[in-house]
C-alpha positions in Angstrom: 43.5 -76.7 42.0 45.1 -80.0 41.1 48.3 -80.9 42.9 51.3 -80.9 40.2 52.1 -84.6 39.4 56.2 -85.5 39.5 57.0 -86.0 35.8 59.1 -89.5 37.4 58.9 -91.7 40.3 62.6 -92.2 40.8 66.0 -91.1 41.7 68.9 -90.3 39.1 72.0 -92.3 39.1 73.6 -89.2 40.5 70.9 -88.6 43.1 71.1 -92.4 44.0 75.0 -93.0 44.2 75.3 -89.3 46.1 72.9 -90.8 48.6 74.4 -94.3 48.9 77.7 -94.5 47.7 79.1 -95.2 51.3 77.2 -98.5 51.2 78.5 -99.7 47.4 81.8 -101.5 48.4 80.0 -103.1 51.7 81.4 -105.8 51.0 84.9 -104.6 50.4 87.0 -103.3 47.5 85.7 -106.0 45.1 84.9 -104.5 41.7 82.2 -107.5 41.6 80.1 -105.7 43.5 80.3 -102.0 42.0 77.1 -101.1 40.1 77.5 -101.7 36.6 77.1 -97.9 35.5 79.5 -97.2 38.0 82.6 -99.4 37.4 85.0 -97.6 34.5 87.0 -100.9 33.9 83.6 -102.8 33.4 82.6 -100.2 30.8 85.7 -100.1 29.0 85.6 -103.6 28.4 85.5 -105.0 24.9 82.4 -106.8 25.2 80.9 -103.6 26.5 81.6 -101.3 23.2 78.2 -101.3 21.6 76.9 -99.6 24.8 80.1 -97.1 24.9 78.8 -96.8 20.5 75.6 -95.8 22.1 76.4 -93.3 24.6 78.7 -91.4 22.2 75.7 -91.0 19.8 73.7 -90.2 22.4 75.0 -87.4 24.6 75.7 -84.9 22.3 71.9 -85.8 20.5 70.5 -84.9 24.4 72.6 -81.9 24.3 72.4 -80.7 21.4 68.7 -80.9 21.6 68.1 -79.2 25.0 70.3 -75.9 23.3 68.1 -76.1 20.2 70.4 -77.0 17.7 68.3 -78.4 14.8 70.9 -77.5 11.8 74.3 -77.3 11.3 76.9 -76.4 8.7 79.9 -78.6 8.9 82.9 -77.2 8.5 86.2 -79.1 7.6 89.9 -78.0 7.1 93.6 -78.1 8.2 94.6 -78.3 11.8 97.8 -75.8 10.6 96.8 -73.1 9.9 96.8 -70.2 11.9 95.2 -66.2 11.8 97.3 -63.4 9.6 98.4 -61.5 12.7 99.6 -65.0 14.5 101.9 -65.7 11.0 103.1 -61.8 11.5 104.4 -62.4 14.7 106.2 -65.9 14.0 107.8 -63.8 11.0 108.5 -61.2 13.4 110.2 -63.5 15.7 111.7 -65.5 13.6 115.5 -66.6 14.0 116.9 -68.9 11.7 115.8 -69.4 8.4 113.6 -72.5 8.4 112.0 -70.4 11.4 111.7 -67.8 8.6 110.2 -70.1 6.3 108.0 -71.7 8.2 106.3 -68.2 9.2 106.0 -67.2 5.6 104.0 -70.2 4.6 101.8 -69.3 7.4 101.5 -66.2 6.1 100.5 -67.8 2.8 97.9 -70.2 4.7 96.2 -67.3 6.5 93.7 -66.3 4.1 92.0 -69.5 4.5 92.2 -69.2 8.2 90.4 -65.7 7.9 88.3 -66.8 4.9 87.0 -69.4 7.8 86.3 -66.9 10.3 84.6 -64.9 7.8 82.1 -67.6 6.9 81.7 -68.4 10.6 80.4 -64.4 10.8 78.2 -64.9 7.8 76.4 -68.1 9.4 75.8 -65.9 12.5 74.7 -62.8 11.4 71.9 -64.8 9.3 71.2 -66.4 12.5 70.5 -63.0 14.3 67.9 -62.2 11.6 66.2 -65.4 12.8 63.4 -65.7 15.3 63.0 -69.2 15.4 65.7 -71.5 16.6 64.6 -74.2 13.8 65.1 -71.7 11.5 69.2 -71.4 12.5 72.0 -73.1 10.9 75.2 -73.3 13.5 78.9 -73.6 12.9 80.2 -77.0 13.9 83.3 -78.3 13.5 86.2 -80.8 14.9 86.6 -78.4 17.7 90.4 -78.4 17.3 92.6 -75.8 16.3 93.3 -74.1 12.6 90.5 -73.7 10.3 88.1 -75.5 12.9 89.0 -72.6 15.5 88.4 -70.0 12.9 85.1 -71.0 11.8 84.1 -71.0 15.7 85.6 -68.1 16.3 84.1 -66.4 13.7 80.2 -67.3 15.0 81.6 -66.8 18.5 82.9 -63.5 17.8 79.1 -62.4 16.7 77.6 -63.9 19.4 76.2 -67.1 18.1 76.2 -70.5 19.3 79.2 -73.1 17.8 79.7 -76.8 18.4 83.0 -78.3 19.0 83.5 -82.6 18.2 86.3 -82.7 19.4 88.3 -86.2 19.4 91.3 -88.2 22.0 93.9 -88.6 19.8 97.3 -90.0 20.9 98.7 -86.4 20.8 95.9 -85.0 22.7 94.0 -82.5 20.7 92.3 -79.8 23.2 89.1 -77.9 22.1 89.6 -74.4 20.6 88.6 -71.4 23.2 85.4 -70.7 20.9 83.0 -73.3 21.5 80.0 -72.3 23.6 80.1 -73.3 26.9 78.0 -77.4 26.9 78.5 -77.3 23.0 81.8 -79.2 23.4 82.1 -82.9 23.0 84.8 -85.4 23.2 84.3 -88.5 20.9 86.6 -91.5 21.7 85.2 -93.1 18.2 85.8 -91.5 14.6 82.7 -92.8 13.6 80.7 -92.1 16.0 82.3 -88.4 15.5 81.8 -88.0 12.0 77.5 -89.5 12.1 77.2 -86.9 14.6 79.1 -84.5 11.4 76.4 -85.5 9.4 73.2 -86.1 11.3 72.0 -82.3 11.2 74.7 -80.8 8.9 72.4 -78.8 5.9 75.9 -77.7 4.1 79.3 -79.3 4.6 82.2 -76.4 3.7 85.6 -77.8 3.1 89.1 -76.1 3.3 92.4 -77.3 1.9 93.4 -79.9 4.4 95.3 -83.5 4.9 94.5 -86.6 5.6 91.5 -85.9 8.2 89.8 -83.7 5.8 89.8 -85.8 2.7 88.4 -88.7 5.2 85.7 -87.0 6.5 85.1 -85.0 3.0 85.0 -88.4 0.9 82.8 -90.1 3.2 79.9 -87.3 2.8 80.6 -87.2 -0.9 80.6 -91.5 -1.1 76.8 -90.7 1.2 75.5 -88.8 -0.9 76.8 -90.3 -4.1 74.9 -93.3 -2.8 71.8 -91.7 -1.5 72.5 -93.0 2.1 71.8 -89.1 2.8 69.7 -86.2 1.7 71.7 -84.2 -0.9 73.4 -81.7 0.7 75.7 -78.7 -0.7 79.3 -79.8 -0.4 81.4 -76.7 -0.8 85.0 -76.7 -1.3 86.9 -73.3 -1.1 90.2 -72.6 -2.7 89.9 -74.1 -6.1 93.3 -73.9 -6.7 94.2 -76.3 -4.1 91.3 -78.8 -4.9 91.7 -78.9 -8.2 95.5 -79.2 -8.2 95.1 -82.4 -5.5 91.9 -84.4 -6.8 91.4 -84.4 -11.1 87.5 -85.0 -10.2 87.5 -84.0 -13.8 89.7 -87.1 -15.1 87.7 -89.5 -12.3 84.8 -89.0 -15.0 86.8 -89.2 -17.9 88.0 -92.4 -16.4 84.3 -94.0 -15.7 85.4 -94.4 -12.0 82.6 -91.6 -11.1 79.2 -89.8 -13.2 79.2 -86.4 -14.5 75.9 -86.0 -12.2 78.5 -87.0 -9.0 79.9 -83.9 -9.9 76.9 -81.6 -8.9 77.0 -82.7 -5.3 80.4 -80.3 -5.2 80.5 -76.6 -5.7 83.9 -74.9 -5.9 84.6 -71.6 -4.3 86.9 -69.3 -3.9 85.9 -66.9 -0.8 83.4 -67.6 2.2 81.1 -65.1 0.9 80.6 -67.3 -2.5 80.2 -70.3 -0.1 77.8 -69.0 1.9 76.0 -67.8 -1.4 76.1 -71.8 -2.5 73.8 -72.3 0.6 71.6 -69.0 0.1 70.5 -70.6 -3.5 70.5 -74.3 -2.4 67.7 -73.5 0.3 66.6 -69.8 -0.8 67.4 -68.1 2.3 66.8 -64.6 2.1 
């Protein structure tokens, strides 16, 4: 019987620095002499971004590929919004009456928190029926809290797999407790962030949101629009809201976008109709 070949012939950074790390400063403390891959200011230099571009992209591709995560559905909405029984208990203990106020908006908001989850429970539940991994399509979203938490939670909840992009931000935002464990990444880069949004998303579903959402929502309509990307379902729920903040409808009438523009979105009202937009788009039974 043939002796098993190594699959390489040398040591990993890790193996090497744990082995000589006592002999890297030999010299003294000058940074000069610190390996390149292991001197932080040297890597957080300006001339040294393209490499920090690269290793954004590629960690989470590594990852993401050693779990078996082929396709995603992207999922978008307001960092403010919180579940039904969190809004009961700010109105519960609420004081003063902005404290009041405040808690009956949330109230008001919580549907679309729960209409998040919900989807997030769809997604999985198809994924259980589903013996091959390439055949899965996993909740990802910014990782943060609000409607990103709820679509987690709601694939977490069922047992699924859900990925977190999560991004620094001066007022740091921390990843929601419903990411699967090595499924939650840390971007330094918006745009490194949102190609990762995009490179295996097969559906993006949008939720009335602010400024973040309407960035990261045009820029996968302005892709597709200009066939920079496969089409894709974009899906926005709560037609109320969308229609009442974008006139897509006056856009055409203006000339500024086509009538066939408007067939990349579908508008929805529940997460049962969105995930029924990406049942038709790619006949899932």
């Amino acid at each position: 019987m043939s002796p098993k070949l190594p699959v390489h012939n040398s040591q990993t950074i890790t193996e090497f620095l744990n082995l000589h790390h006592s002999h890297i400063a030999e010299d003294g403390s000058d940074d000069s002499y610190k390996f390149a891959f292991d001197d932080e200011a040297f890597l957080a230099r300006r001339e040294t971004m393209g490499i920090r571009f690269e290793l954004e992209l590629l960690k989470p591709e590594v990852l993401l590929k050693e779990h078996g995560i082929d396709h995603t559905i992207t999922v978008f909405g307001s960092t403010r919004f919180v579940s039904h029984q969190h809004a009961l208990d700010l109105e519960k203990n609420a004081k003063t009456p902005e404290e009041a106020a405040v808690a009956k908006k949330a109230i008001l908001h919580s549907k679309y928190y729960e209409s998040a989850r919900q989807f997030g429970a769809l997604v999985a539940h198809y994924n259980e029926t589903q013996k091959l991994n390439s055949n899965k399509l996993h909740i990802c979203t910014g990782g943060g809290p609000g409607i990103m938490e709820a679509a987690n939670r709601g694939a977490f909840e069922v047992g699924d797999k859900t990925i977190g992009f999560n991004i620094s931000l001066p007022r740091e935002q921390h990843p929601n407790p419903y990411i699967s464990p090595g499924l939650s990444f840390r971007f330094h880069y918006f745009a490194l962030r949102k190609m990762h949004f995009m490179l295996r998303a097969r559906a993006i579903v949008a939720y009335p949101g602010g400024f973040g959402s309407f960035d990261e929502l045009f820029e996968v309509l302005t892709l597709i629009q200009t066939k920079k990307v496969v089409p894709i379902p974009v899906i926005l729920v709560g037609k109320d809201y969308w229609s009442e903040m974008v006139n897509f409808n006056h856009m055409v009438e203006f000339g500024v976008i086509d009538q066939e523009d408007m067939n990349i979105i579908h508008f929805v009202e529940t997460a049962e109709e969105a995930w029924q937009v990406i049942q038709g788009w790619y006949q899932l039974s």
